[in-house]
mmCIF entry with sequence, helices, sheets and N, C-alpha, C, O atoms, coordinates in Angstrom:
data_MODEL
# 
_entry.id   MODEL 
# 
_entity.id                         1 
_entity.type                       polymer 
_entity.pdbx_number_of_molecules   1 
# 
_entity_poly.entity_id                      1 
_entity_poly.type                           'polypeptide(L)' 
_entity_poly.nstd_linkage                   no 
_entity_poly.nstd_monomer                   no 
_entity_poly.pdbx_seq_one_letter_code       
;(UNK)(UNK)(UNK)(UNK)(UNK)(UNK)(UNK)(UNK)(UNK)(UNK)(UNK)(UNK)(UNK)(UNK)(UNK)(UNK)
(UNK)(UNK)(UNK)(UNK)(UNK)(UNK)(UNK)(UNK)(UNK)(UNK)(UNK)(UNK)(UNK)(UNK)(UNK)(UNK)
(UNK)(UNK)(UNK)(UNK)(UNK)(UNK)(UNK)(UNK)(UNK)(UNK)(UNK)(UNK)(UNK)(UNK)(UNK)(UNK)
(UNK)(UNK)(UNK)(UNK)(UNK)
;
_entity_poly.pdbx_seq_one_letter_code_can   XXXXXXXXXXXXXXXXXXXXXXXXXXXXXXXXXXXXXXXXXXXXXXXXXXXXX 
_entity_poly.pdbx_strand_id                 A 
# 
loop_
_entity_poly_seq.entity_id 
_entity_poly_seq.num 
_entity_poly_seq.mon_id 
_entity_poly_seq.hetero 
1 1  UNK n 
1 2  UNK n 
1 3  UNK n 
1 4  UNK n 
1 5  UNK n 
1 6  UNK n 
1 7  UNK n 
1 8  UNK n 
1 9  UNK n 
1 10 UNK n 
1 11 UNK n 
1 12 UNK n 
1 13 UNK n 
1 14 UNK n 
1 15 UNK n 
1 16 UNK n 
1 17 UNK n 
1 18 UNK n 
1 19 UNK n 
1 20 UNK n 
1 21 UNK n 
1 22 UNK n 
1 23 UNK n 
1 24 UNK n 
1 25 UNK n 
1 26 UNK n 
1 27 UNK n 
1 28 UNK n 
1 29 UNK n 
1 30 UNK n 
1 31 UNK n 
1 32 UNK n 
1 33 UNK n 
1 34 UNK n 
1 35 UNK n 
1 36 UNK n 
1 37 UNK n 
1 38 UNK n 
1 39 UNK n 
1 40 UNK n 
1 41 UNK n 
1 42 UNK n 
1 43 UNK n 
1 44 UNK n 
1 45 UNK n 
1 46 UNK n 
1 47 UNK n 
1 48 UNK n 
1 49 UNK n 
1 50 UNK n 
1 51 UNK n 
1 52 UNK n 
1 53 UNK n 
# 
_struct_asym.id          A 
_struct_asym.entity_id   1 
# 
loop_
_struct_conf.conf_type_id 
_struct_conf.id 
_struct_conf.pdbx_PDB_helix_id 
_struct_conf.beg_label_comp_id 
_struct_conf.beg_label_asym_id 
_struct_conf.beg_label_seq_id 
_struct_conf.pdbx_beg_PDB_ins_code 
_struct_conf.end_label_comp_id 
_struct_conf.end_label_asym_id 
_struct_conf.end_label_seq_id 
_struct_conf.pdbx_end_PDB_ins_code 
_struct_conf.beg_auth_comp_id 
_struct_conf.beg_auth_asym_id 
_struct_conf.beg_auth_seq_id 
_struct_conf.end_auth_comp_id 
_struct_conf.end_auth_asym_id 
_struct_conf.end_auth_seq_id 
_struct_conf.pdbx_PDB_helix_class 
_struct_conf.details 
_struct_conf.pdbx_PDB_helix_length 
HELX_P HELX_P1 AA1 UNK A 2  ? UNK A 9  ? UNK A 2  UNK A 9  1 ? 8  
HELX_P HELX_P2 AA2 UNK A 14 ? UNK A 26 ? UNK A 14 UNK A 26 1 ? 13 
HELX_P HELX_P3 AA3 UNK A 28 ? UNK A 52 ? UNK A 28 UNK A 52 1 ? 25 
# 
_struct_conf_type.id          HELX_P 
_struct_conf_type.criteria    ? 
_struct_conf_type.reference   ? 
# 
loop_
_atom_site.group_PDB 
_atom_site.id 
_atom_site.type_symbol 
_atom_site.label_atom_id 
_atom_site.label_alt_id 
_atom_site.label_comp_id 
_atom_site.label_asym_id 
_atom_site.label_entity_id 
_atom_site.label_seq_id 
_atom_site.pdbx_PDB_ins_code 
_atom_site.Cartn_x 
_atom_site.Cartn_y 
_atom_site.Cartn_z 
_atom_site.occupancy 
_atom_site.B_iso_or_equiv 
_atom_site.pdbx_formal_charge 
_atom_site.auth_seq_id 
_atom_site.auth_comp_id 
_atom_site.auth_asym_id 
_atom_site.auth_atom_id 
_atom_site.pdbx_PDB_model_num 
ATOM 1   N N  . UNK A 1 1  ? 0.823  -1.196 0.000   1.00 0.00 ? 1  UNK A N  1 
ATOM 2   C CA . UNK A 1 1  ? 0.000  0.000  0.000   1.00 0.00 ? 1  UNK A CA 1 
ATOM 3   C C  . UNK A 1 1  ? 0.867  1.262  0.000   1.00 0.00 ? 1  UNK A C  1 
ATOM 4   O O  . UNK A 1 1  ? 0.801  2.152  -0.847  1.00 0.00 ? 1  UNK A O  1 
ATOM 5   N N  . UNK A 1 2  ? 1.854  1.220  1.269   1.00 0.00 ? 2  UNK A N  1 
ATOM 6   C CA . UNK A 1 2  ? 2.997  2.456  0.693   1.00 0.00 ? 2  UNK A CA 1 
ATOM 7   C C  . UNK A 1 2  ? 3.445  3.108  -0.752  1.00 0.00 ? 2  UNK A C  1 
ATOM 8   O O  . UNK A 1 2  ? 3.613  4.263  -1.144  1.00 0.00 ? 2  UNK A O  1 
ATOM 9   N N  . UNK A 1 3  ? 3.583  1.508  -1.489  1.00 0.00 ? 3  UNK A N  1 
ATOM 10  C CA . UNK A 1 3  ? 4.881  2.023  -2.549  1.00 0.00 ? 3  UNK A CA 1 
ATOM 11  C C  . UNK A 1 3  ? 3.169  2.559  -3.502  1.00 0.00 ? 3  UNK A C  1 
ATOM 12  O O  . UNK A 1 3  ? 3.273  3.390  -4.403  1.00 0.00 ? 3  UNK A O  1 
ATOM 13  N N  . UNK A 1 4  ? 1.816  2.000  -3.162  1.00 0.00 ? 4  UNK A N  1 
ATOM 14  C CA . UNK A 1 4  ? 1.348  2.688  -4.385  1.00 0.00 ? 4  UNK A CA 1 
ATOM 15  C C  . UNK A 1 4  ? 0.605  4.332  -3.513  1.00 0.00 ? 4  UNK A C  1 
ATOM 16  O O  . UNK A 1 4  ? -0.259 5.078  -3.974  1.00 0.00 ? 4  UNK A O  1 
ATOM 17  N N  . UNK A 1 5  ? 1.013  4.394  -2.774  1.00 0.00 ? 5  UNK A N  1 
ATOM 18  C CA . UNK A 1 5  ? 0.560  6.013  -2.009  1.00 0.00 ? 5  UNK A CA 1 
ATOM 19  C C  . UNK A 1 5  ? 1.805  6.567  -2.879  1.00 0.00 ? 5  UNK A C  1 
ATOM 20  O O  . UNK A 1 5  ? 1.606  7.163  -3.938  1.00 0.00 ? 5  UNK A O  1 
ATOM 21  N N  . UNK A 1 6  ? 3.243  6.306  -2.311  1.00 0.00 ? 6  UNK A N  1 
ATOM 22  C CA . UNK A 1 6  ? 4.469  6.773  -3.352  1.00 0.00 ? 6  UNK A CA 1 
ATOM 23  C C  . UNK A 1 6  ? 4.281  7.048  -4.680  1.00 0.00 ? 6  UNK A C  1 
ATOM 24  O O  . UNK A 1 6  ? 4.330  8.160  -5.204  1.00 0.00 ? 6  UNK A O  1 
ATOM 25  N N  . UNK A 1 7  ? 4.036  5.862  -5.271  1.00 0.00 ? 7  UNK A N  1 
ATOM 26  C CA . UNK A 1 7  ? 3.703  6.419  -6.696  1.00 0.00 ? 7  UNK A CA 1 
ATOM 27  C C  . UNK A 1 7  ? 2.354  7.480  -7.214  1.00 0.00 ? 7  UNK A C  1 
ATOM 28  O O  . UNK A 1 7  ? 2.438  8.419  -8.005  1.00 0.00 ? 7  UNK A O  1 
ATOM 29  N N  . UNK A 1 8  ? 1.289  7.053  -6.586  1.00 0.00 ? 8  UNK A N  1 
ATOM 30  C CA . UNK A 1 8  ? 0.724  8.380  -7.047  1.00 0.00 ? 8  UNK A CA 1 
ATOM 31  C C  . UNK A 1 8  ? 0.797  9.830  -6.750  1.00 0.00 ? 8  UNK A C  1 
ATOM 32  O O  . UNK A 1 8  ? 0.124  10.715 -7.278  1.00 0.00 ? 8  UNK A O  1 
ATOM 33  N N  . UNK A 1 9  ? 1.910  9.982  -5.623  1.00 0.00 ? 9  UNK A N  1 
ATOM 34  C CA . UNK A 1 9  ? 2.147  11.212 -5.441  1.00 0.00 ? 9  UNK A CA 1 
ATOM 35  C C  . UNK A 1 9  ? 3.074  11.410 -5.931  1.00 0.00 ? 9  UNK A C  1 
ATOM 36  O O  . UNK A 1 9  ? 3.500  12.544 -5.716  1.00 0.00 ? 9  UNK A O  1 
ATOM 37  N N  . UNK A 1 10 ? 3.700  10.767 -6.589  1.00 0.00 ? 10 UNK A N  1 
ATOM 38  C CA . UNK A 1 10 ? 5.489  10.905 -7.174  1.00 0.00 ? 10 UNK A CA 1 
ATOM 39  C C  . UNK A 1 10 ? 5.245  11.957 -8.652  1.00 0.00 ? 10 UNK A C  1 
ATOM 40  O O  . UNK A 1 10 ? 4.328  11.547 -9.364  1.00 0.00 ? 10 UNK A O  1 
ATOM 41  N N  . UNK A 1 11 ? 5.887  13.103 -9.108  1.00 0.00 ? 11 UNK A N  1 
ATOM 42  C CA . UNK A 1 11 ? 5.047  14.373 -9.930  1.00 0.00 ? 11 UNK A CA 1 
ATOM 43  C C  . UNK A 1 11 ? 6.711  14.228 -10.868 1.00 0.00 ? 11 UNK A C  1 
ATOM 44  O O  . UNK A 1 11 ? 6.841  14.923 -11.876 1.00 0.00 ? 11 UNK A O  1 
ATOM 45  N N  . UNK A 1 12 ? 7.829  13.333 -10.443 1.00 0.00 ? 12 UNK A N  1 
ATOM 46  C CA . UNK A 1 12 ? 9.048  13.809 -11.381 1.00 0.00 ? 12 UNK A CA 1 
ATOM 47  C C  . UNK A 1 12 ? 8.857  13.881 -12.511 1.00 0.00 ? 12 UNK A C  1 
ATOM 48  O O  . UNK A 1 12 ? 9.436  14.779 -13.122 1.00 0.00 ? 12 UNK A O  1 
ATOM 49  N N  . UNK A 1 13 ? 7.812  12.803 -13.359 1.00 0.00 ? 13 UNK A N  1 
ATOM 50  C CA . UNK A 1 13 ? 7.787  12.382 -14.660 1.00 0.00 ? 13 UNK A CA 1 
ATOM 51  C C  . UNK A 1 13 ? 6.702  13.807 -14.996 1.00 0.00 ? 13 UNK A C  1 
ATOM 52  O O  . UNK A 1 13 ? 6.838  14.291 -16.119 1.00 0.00 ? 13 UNK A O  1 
ATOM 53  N N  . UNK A 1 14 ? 5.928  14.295 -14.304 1.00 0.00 ? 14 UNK A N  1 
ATOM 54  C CA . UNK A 1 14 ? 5.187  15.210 -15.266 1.00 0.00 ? 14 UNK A CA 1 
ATOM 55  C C  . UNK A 1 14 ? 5.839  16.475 -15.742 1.00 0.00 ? 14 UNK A C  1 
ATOM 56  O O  . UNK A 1 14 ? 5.782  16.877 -16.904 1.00 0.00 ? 14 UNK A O  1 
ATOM 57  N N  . UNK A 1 15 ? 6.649  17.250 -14.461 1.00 0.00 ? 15 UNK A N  1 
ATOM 58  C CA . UNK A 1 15 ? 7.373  18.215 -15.336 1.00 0.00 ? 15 UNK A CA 1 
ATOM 59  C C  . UNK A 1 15 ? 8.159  17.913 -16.857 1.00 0.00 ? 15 UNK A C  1 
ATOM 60  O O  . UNK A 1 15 ? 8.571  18.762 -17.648 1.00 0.00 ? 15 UNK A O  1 
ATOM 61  N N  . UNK A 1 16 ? 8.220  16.389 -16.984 1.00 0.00 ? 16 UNK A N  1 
ATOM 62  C CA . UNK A 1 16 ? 9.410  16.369 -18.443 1.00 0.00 ? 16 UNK A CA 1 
ATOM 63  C C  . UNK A 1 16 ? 7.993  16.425 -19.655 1.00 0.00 ? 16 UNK A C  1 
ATOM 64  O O  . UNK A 1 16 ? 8.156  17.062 -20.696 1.00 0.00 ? 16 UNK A O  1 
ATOM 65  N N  . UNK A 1 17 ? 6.581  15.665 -19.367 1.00 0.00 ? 17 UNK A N  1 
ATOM 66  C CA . UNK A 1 17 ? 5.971  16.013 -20.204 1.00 0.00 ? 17 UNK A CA 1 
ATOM 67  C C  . UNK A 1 17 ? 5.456  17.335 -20.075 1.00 0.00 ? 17 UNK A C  1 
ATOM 68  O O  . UNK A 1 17 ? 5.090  17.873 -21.120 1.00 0.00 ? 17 UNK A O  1 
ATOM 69  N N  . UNK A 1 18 ? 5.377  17.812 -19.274 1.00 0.00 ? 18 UNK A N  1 
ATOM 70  C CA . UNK A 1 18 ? 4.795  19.068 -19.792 1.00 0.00 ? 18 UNK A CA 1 
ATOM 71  C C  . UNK A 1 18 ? 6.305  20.319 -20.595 1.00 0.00 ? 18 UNK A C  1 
ATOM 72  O O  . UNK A 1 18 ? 6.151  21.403 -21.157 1.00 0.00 ? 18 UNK A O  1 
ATOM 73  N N  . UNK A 1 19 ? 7.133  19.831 -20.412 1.00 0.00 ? 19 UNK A N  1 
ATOM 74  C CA . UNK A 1 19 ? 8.182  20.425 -21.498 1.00 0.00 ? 19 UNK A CA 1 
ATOM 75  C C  . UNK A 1 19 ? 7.799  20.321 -22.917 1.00 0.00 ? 19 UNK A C  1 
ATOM 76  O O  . UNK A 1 19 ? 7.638  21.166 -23.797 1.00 0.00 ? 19 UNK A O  1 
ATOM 77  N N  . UNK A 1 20 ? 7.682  18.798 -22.875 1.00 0.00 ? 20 UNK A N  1 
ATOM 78  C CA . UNK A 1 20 ? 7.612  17.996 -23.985 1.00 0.00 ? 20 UNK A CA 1 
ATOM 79  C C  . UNK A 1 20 ? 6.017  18.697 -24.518 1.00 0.00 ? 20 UNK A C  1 
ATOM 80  O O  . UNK A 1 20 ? 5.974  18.633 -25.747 1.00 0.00 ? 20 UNK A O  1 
ATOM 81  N N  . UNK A 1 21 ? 5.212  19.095 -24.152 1.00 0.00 ? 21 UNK A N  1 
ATOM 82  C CA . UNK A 1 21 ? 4.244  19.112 -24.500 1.00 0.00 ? 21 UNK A CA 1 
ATOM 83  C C  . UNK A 1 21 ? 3.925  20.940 -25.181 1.00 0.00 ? 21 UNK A C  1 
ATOM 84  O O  . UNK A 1 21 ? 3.319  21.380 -26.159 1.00 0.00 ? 21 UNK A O  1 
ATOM 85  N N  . UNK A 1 22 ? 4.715  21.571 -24.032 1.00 0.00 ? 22 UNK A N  1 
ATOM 86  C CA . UNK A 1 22 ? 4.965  23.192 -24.248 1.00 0.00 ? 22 UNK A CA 1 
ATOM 87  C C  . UNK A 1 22 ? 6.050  23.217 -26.070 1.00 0.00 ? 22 UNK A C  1 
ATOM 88  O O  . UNK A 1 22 ? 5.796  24.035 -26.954 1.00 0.00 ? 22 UNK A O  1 
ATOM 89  N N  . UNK A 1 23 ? 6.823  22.471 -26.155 1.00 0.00 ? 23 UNK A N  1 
ATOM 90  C CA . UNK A 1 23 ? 7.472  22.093 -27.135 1.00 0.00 ? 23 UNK A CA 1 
ATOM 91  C C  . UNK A 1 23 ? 6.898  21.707 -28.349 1.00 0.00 ? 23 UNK A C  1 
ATOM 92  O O  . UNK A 1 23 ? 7.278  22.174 -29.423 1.00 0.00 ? 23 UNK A O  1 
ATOM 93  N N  . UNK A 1 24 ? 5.972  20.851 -28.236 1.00 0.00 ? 24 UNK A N  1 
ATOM 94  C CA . UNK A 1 24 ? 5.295  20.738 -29.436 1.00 0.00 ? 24 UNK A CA 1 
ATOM 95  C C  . UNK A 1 24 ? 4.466  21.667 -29.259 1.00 0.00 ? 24 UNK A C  1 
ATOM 96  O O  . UNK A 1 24 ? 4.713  21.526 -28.062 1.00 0.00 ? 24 UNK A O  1 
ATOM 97  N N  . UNK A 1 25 ? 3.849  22.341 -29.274 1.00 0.00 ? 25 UNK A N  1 
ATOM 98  C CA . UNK A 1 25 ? 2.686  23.050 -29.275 1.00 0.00 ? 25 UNK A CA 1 
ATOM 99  C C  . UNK A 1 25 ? 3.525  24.421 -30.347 1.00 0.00 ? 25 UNK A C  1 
ATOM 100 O O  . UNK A 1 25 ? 3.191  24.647 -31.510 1.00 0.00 ? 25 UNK A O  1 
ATOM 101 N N  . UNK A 1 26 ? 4.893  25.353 -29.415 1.00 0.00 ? 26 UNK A N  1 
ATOM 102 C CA . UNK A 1 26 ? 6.109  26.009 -30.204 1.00 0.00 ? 26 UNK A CA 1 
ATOM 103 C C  . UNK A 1 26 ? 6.147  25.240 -31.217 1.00 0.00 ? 26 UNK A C  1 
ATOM 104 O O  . UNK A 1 26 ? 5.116  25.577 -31.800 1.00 0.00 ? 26 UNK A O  1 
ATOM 105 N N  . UNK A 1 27 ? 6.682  24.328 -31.923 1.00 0.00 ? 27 UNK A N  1 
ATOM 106 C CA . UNK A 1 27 ? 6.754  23.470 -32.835 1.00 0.00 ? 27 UNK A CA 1 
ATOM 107 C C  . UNK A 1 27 ? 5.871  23.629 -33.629 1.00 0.00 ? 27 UNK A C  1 
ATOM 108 O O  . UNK A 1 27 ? 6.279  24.336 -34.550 1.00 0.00 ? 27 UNK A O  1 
ATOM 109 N N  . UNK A 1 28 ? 4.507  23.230 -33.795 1.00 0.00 ? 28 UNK A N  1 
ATOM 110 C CA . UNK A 1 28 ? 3.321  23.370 -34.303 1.00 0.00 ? 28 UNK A CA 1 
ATOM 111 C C  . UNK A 1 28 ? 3.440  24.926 -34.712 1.00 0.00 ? 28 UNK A C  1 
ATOM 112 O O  . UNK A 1 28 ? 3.757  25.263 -35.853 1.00 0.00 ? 28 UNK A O  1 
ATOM 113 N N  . UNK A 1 29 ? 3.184  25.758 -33.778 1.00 0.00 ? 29 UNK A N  1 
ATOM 114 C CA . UNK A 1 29 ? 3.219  27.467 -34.301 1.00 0.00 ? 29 UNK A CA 1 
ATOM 115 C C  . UNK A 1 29 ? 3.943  27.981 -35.231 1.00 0.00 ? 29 UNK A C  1 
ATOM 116 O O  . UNK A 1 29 ? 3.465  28.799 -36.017 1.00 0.00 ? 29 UNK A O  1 
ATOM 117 N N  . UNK A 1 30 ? 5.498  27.489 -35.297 1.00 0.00 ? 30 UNK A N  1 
ATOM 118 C CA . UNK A 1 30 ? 6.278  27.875 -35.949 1.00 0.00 ? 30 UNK A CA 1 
ATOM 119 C C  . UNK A 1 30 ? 6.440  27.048 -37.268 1.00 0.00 ? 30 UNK A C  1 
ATOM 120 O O  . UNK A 1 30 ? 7.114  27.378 -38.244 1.00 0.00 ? 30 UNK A O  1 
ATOM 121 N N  . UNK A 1 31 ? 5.763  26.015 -37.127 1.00 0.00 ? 31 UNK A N  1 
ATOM 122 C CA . UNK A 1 31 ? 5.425  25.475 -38.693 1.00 0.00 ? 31 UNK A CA 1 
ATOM 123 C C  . UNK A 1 31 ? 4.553  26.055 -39.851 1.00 0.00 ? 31 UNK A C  1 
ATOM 124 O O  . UNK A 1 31 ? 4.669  26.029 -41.077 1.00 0.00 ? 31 UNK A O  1 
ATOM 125 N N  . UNK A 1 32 ? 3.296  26.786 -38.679 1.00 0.00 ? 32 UNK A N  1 
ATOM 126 C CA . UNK A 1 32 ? 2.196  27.098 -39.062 1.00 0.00 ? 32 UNK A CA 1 
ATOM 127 C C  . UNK A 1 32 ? 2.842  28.673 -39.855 1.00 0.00 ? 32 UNK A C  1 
ATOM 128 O O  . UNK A 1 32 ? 2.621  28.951 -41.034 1.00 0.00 ? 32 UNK A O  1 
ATOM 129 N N  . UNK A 1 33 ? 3.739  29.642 -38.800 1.00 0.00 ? 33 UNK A N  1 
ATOM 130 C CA . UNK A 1 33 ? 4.003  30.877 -39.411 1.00 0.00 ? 33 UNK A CA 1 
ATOM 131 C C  . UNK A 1 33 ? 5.054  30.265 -40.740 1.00 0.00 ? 33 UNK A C  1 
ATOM 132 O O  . UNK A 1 33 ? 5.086  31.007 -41.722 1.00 0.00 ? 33 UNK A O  1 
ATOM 133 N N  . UNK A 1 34 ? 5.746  29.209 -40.806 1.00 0.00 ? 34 UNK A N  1 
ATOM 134 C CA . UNK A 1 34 ? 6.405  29.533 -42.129 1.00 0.00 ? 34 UNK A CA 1 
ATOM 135 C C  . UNK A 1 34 ? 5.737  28.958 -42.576 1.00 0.00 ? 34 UNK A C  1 
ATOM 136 O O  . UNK A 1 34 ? 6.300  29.181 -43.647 1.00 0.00 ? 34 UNK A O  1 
ATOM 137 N N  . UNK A 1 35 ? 4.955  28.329 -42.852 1.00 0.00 ? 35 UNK A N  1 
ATOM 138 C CA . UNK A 1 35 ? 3.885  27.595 -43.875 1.00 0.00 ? 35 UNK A CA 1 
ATOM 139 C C  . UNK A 1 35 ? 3.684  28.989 -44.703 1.00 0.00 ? 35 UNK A C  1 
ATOM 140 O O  . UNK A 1 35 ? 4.160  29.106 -45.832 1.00 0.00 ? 35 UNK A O  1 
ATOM 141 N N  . UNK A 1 36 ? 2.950  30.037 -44.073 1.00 0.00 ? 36 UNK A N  1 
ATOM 142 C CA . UNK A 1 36 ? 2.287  31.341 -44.306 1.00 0.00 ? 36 UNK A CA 1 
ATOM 143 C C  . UNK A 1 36 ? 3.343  32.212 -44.716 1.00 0.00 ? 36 UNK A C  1 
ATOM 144 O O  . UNK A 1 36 ? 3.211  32.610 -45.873 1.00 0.00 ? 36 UNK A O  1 
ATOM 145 N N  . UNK A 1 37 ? 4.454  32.667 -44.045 1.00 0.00 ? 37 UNK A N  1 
ATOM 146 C CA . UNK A 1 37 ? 5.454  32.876 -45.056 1.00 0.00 ? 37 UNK A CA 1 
ATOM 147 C C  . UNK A 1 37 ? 5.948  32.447 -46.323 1.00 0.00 ? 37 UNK A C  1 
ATOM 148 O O  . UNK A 1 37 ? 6.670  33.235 -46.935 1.00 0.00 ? 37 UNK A O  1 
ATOM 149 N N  . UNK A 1 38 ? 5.790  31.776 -46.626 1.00 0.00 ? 38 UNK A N  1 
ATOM 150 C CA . UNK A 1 38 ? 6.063  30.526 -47.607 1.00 0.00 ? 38 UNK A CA 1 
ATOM 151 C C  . UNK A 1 38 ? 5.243  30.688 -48.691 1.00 0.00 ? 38 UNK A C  1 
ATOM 152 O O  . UNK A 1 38 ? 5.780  30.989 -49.758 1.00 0.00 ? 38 UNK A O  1 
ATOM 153 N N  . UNK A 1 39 ? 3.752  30.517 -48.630 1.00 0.00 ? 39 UNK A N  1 
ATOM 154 C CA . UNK A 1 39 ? 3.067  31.053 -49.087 1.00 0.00 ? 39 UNK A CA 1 
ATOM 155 C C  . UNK A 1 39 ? 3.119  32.617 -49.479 1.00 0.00 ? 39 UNK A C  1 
ATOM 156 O O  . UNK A 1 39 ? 2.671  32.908 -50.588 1.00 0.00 ? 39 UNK A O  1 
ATOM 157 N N  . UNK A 1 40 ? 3.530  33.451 -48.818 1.00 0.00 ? 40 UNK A N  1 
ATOM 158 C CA . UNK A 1 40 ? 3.532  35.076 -49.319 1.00 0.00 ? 40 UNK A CA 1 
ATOM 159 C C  . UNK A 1 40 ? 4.945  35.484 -50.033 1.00 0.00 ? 40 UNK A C  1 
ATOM 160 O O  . UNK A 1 40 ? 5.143  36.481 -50.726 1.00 0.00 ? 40 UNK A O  1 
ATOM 161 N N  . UNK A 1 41 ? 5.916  34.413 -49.673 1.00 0.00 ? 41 UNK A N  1 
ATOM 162 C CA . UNK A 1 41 ? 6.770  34.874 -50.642 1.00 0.00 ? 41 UNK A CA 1 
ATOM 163 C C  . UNK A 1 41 ? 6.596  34.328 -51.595 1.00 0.00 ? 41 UNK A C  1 
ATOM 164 O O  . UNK A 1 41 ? 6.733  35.284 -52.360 1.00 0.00 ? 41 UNK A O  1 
ATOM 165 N N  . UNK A 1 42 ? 6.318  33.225 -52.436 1.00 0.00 ? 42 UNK A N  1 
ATOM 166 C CA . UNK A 1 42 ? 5.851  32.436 -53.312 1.00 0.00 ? 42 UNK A CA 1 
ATOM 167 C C  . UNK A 1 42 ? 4.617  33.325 -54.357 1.00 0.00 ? 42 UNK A C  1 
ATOM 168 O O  . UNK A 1 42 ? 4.609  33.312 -55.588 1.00 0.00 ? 42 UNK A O  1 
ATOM 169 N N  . UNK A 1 43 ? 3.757  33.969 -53.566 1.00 0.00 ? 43 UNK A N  1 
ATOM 170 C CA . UNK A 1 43 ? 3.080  34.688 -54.353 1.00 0.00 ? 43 UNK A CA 1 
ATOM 171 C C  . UNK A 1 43 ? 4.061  36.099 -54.606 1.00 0.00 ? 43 UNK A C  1 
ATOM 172 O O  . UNK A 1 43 ? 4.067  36.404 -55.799 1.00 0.00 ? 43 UNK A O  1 
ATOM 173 N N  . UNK A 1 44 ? 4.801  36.924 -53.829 1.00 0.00 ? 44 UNK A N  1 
ATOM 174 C CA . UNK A 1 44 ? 5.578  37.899 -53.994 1.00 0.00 ? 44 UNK A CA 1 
ATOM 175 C C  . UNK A 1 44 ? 6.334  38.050 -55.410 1.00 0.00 ? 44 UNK A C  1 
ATOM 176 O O  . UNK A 1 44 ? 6.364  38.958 -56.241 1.00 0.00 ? 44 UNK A O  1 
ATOM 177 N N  . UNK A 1 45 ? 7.170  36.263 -55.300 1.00 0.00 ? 45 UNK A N  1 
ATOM 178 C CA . UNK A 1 45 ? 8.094  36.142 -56.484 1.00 0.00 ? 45 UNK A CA 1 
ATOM 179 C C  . UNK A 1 45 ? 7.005  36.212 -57.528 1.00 0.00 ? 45 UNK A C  1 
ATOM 180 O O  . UNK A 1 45 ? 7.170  37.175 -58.277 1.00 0.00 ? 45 UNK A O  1 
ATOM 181 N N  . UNK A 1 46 ? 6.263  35.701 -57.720 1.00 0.00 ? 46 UNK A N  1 
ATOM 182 C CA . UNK A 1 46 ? 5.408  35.187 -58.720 1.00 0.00 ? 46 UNK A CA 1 
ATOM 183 C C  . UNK A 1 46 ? 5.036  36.566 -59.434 1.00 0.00 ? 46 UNK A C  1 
ATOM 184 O O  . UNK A 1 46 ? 5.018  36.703 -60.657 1.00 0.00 ? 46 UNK A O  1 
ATOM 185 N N  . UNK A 1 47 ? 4.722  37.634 -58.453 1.00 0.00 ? 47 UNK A N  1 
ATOM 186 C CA . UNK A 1 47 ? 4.535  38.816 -59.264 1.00 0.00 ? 47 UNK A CA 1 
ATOM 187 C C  . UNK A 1 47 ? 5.262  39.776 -59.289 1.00 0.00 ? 47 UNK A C  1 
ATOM 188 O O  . UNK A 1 47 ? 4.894  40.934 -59.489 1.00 0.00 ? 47 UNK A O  1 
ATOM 189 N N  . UNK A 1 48 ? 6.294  39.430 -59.104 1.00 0.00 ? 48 UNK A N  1 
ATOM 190 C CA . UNK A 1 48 ? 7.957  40.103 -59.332 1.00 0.00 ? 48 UNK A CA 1 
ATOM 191 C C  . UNK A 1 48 ? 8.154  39.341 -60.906 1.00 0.00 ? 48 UNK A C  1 
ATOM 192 O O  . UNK A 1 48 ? 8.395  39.872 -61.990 1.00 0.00 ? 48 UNK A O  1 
ATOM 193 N N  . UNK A 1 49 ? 7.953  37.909 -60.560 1.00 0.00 ? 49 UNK A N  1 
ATOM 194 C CA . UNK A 1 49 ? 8.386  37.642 -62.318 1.00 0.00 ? 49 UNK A CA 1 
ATOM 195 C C  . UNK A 1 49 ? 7.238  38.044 -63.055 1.00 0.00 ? 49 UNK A C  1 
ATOM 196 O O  . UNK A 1 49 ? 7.498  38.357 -64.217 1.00 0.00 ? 49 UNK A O  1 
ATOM 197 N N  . UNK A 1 50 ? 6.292  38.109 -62.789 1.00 0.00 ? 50 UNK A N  1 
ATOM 198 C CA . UNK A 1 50 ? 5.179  38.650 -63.845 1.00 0.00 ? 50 UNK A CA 1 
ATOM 199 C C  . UNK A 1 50 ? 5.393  39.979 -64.231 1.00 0.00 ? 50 UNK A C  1 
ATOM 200 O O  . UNK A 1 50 ? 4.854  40.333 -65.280 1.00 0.00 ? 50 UNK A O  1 
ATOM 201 N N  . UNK A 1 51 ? 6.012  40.725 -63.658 1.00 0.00 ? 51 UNK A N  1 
ATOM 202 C CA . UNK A 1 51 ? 6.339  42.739 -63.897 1.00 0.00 ? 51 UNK A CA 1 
ATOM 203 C C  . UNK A 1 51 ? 7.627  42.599 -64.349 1.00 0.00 ? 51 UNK A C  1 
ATOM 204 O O  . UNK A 1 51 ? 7.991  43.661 -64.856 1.00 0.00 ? 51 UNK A O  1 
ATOM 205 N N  . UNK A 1 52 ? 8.567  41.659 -64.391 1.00 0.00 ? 52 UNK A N  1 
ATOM 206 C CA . UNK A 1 52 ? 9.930  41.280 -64.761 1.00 0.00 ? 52 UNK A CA 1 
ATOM 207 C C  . UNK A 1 52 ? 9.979  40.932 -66.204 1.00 0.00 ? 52 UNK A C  1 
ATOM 208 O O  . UNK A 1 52 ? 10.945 41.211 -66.915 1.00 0.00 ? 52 UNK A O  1 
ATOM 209 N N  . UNK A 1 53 ? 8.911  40.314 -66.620 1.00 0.00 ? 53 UNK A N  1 
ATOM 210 C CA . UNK A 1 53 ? 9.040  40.140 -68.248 1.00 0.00 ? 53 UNK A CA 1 
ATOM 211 C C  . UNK A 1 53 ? 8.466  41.065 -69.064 1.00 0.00 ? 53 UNK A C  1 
ATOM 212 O O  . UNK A 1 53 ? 8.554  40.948 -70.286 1.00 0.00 ? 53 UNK A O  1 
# 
């Protein structure tokens, strides 16, 4: 009965997921803004070469 009182109060393992979790989430965002960059320079060039010829 001890070791399972121990373990459910034992919290070491959650601080590493919640890194892990703050991390992907950054991850995700910063995919999302260059996705969208990506997209606006892509159209940018596109009508740079269209006024270029």
């Amino acid at each position: 009965m001890k070791s399972l009182k121990r373990f459910v109060n034992d919290e070491t393992g959650a601080t590493a997921i919640e890194y892990g979790l703050i991390a992907a989430l950054i991850a995700v965002a910063a995919i999302a803004a260059m996705k969208a960059l990506g997209i606006q320079l892509s159209t940018l060039f596109t009508t740079v070469k269209g006024k270029v010829r």
